[in-house]
C-alpha positions in Angstrom: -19.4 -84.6 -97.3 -20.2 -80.8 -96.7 -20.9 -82.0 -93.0 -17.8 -83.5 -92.5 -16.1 -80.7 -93.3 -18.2 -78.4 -91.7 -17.5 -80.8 -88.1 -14.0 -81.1 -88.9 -13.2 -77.5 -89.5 -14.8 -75.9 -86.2 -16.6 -76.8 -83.2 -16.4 -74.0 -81.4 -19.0 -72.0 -82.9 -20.0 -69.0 -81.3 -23.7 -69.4 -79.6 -25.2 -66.3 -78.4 -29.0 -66.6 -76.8 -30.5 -64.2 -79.0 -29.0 -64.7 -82.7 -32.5 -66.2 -83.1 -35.0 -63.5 -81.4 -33.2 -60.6 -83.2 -33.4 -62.2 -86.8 -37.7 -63.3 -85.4 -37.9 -59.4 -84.8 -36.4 -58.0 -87.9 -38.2 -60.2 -89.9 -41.7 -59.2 -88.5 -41.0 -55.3 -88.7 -40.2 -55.8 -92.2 -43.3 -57.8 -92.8 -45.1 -55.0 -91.0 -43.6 -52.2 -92.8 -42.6 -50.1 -90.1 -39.0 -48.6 -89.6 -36.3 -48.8 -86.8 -36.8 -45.7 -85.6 -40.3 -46.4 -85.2 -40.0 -49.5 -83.1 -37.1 -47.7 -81.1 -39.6 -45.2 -80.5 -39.6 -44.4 -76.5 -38.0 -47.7 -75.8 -34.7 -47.6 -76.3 -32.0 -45.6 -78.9 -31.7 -46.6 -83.0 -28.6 -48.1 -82.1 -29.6 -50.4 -79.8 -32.0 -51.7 -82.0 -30.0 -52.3 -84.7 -27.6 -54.2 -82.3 -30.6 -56.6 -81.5 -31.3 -57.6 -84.5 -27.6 -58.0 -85.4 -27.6 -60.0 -82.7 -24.3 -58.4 -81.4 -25.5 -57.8 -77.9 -27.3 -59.3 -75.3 -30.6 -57.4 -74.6 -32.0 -55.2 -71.4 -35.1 -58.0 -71.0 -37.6 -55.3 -70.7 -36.9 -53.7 -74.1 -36.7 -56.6 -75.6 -40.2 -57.1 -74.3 -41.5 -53.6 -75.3 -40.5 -54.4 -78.9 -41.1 -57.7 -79.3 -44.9 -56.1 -78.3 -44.6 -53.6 -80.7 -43.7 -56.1 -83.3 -46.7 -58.6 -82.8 -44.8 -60.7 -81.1 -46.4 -62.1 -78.0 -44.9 -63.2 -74.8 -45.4 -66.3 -75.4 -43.3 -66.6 -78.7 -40.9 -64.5 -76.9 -40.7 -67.0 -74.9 -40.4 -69.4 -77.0 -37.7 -67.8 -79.0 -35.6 -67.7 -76.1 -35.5 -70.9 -75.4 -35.7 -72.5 -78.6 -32.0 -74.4 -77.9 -34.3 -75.9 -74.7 -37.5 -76.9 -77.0 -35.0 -78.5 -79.5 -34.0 -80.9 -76.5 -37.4 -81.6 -75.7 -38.2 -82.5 -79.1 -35.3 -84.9 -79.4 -36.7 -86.3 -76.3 -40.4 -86.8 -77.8 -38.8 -88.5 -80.5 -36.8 -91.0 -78.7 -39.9 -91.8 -76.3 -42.4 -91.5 -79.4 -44.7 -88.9 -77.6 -46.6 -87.9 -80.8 -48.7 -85.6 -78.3 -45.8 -83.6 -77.1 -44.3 -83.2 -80.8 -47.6 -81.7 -82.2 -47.8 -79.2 -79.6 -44.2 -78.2 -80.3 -44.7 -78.2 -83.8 -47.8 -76.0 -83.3 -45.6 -73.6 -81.2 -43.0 -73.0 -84.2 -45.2 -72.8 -87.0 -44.7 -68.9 -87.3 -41.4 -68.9 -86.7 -39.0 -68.9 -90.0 -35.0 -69.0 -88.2 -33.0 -72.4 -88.4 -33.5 -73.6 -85.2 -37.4 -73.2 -85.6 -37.1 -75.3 -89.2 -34.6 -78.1 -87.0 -37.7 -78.8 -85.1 -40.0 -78.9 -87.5 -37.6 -81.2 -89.6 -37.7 -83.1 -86.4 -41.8 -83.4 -86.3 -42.4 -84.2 -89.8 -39.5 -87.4 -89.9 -41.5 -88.9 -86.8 -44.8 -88.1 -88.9 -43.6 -89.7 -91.8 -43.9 -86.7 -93.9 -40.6 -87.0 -96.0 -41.8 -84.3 -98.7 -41.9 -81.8 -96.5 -39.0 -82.9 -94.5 -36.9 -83.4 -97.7 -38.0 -79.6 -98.4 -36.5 -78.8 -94.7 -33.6 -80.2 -94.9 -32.4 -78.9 -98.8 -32.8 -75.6 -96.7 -30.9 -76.1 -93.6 -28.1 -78.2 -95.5 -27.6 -74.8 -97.3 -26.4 -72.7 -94.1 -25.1 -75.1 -91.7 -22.3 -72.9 -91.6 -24.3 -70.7 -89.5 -25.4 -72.8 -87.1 -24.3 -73.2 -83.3 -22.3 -76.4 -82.3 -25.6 -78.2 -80.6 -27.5 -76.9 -83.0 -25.5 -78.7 -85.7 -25.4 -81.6 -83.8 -29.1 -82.3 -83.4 -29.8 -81.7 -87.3 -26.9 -84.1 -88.2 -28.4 -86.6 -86.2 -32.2 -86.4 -87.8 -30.3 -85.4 -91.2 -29.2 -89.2 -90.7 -32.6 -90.5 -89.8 -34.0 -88.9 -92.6 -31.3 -90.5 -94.9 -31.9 -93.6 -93.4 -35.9 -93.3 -93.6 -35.5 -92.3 -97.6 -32.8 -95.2 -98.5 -29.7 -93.4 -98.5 -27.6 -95.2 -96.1 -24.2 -94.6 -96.7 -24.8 -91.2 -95.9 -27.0 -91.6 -93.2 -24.3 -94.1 -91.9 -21.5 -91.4 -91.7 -24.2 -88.7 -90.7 -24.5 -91.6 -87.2 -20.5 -91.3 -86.8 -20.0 -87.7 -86.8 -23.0 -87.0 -84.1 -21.2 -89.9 -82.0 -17.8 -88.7 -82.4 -18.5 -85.1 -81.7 -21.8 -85.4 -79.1 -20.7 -85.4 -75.3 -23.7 -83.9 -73.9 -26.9 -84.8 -75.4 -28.1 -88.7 -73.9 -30.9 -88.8 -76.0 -29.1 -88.0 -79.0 -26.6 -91.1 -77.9 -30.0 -93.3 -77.6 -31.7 -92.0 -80.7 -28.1 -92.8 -82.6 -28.3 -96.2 -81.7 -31.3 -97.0 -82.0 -31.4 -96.2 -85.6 -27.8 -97.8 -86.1 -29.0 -100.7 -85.4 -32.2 -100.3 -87.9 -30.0 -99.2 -90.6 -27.2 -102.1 -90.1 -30.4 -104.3 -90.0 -31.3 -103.1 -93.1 -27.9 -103.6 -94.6 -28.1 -107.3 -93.5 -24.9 -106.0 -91.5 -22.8 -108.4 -88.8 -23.0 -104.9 -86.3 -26.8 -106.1 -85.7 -25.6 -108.4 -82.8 -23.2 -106.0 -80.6 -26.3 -103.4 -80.9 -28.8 -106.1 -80.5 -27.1 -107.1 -77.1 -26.4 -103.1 -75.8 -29.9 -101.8 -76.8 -31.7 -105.6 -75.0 -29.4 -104.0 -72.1 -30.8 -100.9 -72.1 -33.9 -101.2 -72.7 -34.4 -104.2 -70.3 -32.8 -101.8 -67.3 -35.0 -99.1 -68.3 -38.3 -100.9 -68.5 -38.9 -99.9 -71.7 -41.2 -103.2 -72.8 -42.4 -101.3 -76.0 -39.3 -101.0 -77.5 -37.5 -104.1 -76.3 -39.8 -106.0 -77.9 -39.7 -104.0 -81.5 -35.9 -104.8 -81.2 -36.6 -108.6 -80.6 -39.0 -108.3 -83.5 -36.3 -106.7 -85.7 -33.6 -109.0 -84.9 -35.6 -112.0 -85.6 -36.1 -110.9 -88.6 -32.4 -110.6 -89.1 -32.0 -113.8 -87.8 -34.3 -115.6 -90.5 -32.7 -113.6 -93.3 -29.8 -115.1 -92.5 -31.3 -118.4 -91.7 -30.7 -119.2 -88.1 -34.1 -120.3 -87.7 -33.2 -122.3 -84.4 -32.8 -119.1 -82.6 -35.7 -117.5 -83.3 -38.3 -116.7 -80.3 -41.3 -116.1 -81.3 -42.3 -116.6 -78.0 -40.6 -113.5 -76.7 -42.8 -111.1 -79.4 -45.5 -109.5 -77.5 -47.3 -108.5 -80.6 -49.4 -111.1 -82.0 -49.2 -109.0 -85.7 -45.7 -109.2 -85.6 -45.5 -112.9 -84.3 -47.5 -113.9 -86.9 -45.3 -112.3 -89.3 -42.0 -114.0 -88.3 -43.8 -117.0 -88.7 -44.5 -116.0 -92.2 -41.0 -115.0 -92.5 -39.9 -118.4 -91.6 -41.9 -120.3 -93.9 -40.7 -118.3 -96.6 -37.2 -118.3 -96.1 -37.3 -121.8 -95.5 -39.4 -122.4 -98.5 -41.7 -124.4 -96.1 -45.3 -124.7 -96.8 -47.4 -121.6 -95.1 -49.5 -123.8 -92.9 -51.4 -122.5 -90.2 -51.1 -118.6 -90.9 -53.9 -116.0 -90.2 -53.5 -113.7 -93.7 -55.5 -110.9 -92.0 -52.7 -110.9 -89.4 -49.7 -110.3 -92.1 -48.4 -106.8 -92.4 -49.3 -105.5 -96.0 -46.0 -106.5 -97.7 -46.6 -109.9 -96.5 -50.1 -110.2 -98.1 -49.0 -109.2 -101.1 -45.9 -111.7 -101.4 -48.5 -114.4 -99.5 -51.0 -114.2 -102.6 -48.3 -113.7 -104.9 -47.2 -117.1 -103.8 -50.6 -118.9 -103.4 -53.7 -117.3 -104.2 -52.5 -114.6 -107.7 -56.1 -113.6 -108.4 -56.0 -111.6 -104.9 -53.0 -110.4 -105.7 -54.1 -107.1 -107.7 -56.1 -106.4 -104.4 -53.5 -106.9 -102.2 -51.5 -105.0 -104.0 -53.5 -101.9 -104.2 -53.8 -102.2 -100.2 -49.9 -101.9 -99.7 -49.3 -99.1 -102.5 -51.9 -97.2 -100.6 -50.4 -97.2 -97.4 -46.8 -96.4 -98.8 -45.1 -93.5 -97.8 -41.8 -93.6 -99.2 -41.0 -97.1 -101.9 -38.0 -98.4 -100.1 -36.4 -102.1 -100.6 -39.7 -103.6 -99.7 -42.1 -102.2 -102.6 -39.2 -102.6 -105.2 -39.5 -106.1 -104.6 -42.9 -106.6 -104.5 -43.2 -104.2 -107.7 -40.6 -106.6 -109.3 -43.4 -109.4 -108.6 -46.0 -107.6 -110.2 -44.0 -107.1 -113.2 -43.0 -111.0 -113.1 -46.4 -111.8 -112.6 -47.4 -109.7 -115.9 -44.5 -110.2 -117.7 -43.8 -107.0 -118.6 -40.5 -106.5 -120.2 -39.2 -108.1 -117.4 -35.1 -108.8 -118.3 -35.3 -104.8 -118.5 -37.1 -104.3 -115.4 -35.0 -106.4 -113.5 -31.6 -105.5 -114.7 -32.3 -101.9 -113.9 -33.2 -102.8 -110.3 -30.2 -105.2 -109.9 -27.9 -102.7 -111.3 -28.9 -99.8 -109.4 -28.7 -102.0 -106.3 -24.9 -103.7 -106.9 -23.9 -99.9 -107.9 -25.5 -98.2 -104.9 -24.4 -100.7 -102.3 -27.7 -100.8 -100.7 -29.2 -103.9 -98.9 -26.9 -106.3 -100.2 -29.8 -109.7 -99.0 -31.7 -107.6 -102.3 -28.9 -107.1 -104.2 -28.2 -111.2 -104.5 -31.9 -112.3 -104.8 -31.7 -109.5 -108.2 -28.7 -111.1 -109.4 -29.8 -114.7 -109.0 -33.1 -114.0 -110.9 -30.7 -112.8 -113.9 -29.0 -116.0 -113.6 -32.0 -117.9 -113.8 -33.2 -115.6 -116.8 -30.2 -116.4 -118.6 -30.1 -119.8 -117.9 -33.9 -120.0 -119.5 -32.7 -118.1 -122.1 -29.6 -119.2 -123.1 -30.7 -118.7 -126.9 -32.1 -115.3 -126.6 -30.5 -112.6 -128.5 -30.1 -110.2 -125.5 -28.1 -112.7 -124.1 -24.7 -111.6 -124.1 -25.0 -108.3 -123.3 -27.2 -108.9 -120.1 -24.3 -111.6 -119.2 -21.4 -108.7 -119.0 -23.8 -107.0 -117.2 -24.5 -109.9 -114.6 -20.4 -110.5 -114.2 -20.3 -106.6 -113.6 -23.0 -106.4 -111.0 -21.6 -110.1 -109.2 -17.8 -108.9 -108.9 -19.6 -105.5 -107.2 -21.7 -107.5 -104.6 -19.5 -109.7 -103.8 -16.8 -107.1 -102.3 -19.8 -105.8 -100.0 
């Protein structure tokens, strides 16, 4: 919400080029204990100093290079300060194209810088790395003064602030993070790319009918562009939308490049039409698969395959819910409990509404098992609660 507002009530934010180099050189003359007057020392008057770091007047290039020397500030991060707006841009750009090489070395370049627009692209690095801790840790601290930022500025970390959301679950708000950068960006094109891209991953996600007008712009763009790698990730993704929604006719597997990820529609399809998994290579499956594969068919591999997936999980979404929910089936541990608290935090949350149903309909079939058990009514009002909820979504 604090976004919104913060969009709604300006936009005209003044940007000067050095708010960031003056803050970058008080910062190190405190950290080196020496005084103004010691810095302005020979170079320039108190004053002007003082104005530099207030960042309330654009500085003579050559003093500003004399003291960022006599701060321990090198050219190079002079440099780098200046133009910090520019390596923002190129970092958006990494992202979109996924040049992990490029990212690191940016990342590298900002590590000893402390302003906002420093943190933006490091907020930037660690979502592509998957490092959501320290991303999380990022963003609490710029969402606390985006009142201070510039307009682009703003921009660019509403638009990761919204793949992050999306990354961590939250997609309502990453959802109306996606609609602000689009209604207020007119000159970023990557930002535009990056934006759809992930709407279509979040709709996706959502089960959402908005899958097939992105489906059709981003095979348009991406075919133009040649961009195979990614056009066939979106072919992969929307076959998997089509088989949760059970248009298996229209799925082509033949146009998945990836023989991993061909394999797993084919799993995909012979689960969701409750067909019998014939002629799939397990060591092909993506993790989650395994686990759900042995869960199905072989359960004495399924403790193994379980602790392959939770090893490899950086951030329990949807998927390891579910396949926690199987373990807990599969042990019968307190399971009405388990399962109620997962189906009601899904209804409530309006999250991925294909999950949502599939949680309610295994409380249906508990109660109909159980019609005698003494739980019973009070896990029925909670059913007819959590049903009239999904079914508005």
């Amino acid at each position: 919400m604090r976004l919104e507002e913060e969009f709604n009530k300006r936009m005209e934010k003044k940007d000067l080029f050095n708010d960031v180099i003056g803050a970058e050189i008080k910062r190190q003359r405190i950290k080196l204990a020496k005084t103004q007057s010691s810095i302005a020392d020979d170079i320039c008057s108190l004053s002007y100093l003082c104005k530099i770091e207030k960042n309330t007047i654009i500085p003579n290039k050559q003093y500003l290079g004399e003291i960022c020397e006599r701060v321990n500030i090198s050219k190079k991060d002079m440099n780098n300060l200046l133009n910090l707006k520019d390596i923002m841009l190129l970092a958006t750009k990494a992202f979109y194209e996924k040049d992990n090489n490029k990212l690191n070395l940016i990342e590298i370049d900002m590590r000893d810088f402390t302003n906002y627009r420093a943190k933006i692209v490091k907020f930037i690095v660690m979502i592509y790395q998957k490092k959501y801790l320290e991303a999380n840790e990022l963003y609490e601290e710029l969402f606390k003064i985006v009142s201070t930022m510039a307009d682009n500025d703003l921009l660019i970390f509403t638009c990761f602030a919204g793949i992050f959301q999306a990354d961590v679950g939250k997609y309502e708000a990453a959802v109306n993070a996606m609609k602000l950068v689009d209604k207020y960006n007119h000159n970023f094109e990557y930002l535009t790319l990056i934006i759809l891209e992930n709407k279509f991953n979040i709709y996706s996600h959502l089960n959402s009918p908005k899958v097939l007008l992105l489906y059709k712009e981003l095979q348009s763009l991406f075919s133009s562009n040649g961009q195979i790698i990614k056009l066939n990730d979106l072919n992969y993704k929307y076959n998997i939308y089509l088989i949760k929604n059970y248009f298996f006719d229209e799925v082509k597997i033949n146009s998945i490049i990836d023989v991993k990820k061909a394999e797993n529609l084919k799993f995909l399809i012979a689960l969701y039409s409750k067909k019998k998994m014939s002629n799939i290579d397990f060591n092909l499956l993506d993790d989650a698969y395994k686990v759900i594969y042995c869960y199905l068919y072989d359960n004495k591999s399924f403790k193994t395959a379980l602790f392959e997936y939770e090893t490899n999980v950086i951030y329990p979404q949807d998927e390891y819910i579910f396949i926690k929910y199987l373990d807990a089936k599969l042990n019968d541990d307190n399971i009405e409990d388990y399962l109620i608290d997962i189906a009601y935090s899904y209804s409530i949350a309006n999250l991925n509404v294909i999950f949502a149903r599939f949680y309610l309909n295994e409380i249906r079939i508990l109660l109909k098992k159980q019609a005698k058990y003494k739980r019973f009514f009070e896990i029925s009002l909670k059913y007819d609660e959590m049903k009239e909820i999904v079914d508005k979504i």
